[in-house]
C-alpha positions in Angstrom: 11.0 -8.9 -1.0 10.1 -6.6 2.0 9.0 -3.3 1.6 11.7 -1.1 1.9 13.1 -2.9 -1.6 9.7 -2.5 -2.9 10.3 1.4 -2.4 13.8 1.6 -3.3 12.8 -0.1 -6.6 9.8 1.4 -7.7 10.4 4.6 -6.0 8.1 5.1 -3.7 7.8 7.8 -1.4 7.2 6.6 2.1 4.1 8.4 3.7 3.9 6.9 7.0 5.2 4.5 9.5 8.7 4.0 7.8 9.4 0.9 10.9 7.5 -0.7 8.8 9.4 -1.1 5.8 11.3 -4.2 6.9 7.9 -6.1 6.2 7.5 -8.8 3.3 5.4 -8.6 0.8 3.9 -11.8 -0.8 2.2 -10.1 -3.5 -0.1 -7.3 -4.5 -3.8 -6.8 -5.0 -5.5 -3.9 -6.9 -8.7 -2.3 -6.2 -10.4 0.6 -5.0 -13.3 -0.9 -3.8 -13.2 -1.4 -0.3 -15.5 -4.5 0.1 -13.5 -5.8 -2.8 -10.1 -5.5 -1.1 -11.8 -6.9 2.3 -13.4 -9.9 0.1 -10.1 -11.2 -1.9 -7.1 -9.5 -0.5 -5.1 -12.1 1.3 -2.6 -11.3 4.4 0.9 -9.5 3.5 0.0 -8.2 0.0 0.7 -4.8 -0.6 -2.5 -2.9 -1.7 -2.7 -0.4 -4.8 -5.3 1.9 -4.9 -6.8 5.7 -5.5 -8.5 5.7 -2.8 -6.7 8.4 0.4 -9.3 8.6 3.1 -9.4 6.8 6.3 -11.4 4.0 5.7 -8.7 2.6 4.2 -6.6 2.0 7.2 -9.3 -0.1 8.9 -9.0 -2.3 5.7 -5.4 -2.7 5.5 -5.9 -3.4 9.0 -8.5 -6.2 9.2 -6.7 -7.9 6.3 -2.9 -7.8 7.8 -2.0 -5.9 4.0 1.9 -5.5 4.2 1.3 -1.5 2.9 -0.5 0.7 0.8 0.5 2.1 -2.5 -1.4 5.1 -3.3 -0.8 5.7 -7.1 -1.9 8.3 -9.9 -0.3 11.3 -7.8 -3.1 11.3 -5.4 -2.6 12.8 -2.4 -3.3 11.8 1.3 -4.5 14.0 4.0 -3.0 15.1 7.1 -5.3 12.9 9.5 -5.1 9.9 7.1 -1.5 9.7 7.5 -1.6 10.7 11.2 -3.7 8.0 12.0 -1.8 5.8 9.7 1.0 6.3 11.5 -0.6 5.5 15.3 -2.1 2.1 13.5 1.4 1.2 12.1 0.2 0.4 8.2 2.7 1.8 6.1 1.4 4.3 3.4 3.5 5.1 -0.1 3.0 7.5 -2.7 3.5 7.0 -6.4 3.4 8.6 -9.7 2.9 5.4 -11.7 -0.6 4.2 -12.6 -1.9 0.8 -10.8 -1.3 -0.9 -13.7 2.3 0.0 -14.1 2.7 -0.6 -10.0 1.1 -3.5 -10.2 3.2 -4.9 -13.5 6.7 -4.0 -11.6 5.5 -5.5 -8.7 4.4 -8.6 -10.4 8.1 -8.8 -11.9 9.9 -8.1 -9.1 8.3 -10.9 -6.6 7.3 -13.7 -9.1 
């Protein structure tokens, strides 16, 4: 499943770097720790968390995540999502909780 199906089906709003949405996904990991999500997030899962500022990126980044879902309603700043979009990692929005995401998620791709 790439990511624009994961949007289309769990409707996400896409925050930044929409090119992106052609990407797979070969899972999800949840966690708002960032040391967690650097530790035992593995490359092209798709990230859920609270969490909106920056460091987040750099994360996502270092670990080759397919996206991030930010869930709960949270909302992302202006420079976050500006800087998201110059590092190409592709940012959604969500109303669901991260267990709901990550439930849909685990029934869509398994």
């Amino acid at each position: 499943m790439n990511l624009a199906e994961l949007a289309e089906k769990l409707s996400l709003k896409v925050l930044t770097y929409s090119e992106g949405l052609e990407r797979n996904i070969s899972g999800c990991y949840v966690s708002d720790m960032l040391s967690d999500v650097m530790a035992n997030s593995r490359k092209d899962e798709i990230w859920i968390t609270i969490q909106t500022h920056s460091n987040i990126l750099a994360v996502a980044s270092l670990k080759n995540l397919s996206g991030i879902i930010i869930v709960n309603k949270r909302e992302v700043d202006e420079e976050t999502l500006k800087k998201a979009a110059s590092e190409h990692v592709t940012i959604f929005s969500s109303d669901l909780t991260a267990f709901e995401a990550a439930g849909r998620i685990y029934k869509l791709i398994r």
